[in-house]
C-alpha positions in Angstrom: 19.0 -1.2 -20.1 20.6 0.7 -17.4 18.7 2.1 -15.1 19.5 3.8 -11.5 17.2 2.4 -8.6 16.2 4.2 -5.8 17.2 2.8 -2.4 14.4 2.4 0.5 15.3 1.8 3.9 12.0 0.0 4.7 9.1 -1.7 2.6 6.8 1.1 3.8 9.4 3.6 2.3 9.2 1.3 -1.1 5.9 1.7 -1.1 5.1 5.3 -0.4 7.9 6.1 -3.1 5.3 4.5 -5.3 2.5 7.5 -4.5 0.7 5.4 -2.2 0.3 7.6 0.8 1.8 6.8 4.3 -1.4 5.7 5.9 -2.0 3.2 3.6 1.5 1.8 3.6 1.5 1.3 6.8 -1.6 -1.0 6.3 0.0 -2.6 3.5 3.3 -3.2 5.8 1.0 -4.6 8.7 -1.0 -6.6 6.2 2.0 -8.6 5.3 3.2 -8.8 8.5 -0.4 -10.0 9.9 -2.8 -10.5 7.3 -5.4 -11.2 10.0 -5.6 -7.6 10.9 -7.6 -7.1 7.5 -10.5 -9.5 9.0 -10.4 -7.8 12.5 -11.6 -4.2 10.7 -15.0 -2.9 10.2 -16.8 -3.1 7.1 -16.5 0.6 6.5 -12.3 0.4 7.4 -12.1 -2.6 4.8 -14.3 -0.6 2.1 -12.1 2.8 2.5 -8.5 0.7 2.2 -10.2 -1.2 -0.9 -11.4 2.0 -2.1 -7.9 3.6 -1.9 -6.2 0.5 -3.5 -8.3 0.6 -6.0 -7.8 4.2 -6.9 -3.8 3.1 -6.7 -4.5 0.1 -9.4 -6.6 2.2 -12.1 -3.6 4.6 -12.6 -1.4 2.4 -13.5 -3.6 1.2 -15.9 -3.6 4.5 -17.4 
């Protein structure tokens, strides 16, 4: 198989070029970077990120 790739400049580029939307890949960019930052938000923050994620994961399943 020979397939063309698409070049990002940044990990946050990668990642929105997957359909996830900006502000959740620049969460996804500061999670690796700090992964404490998921533990310093609020309870409604963390339920709207895993919310979004989880929206992210059930279409690939589809």
């Amino acid at each position: 198989m020979n397939q063309t790739g698409k070049s990002a400049r940044s990990r946050t580029d990668f990642i929105a070029s997957t359909g996830i939307g900006t502000e959740l890949a620049d969460f996804l960019e500061g999670f690796v970077q700090c992964p404490e930052r998921y533990l310093a938000m609020t309870v409604e923050e963390r339920r709207k990120i895993e919310e979004r994620m989880d929206a992210i994961l059930s279409s690939f399943g589809s």
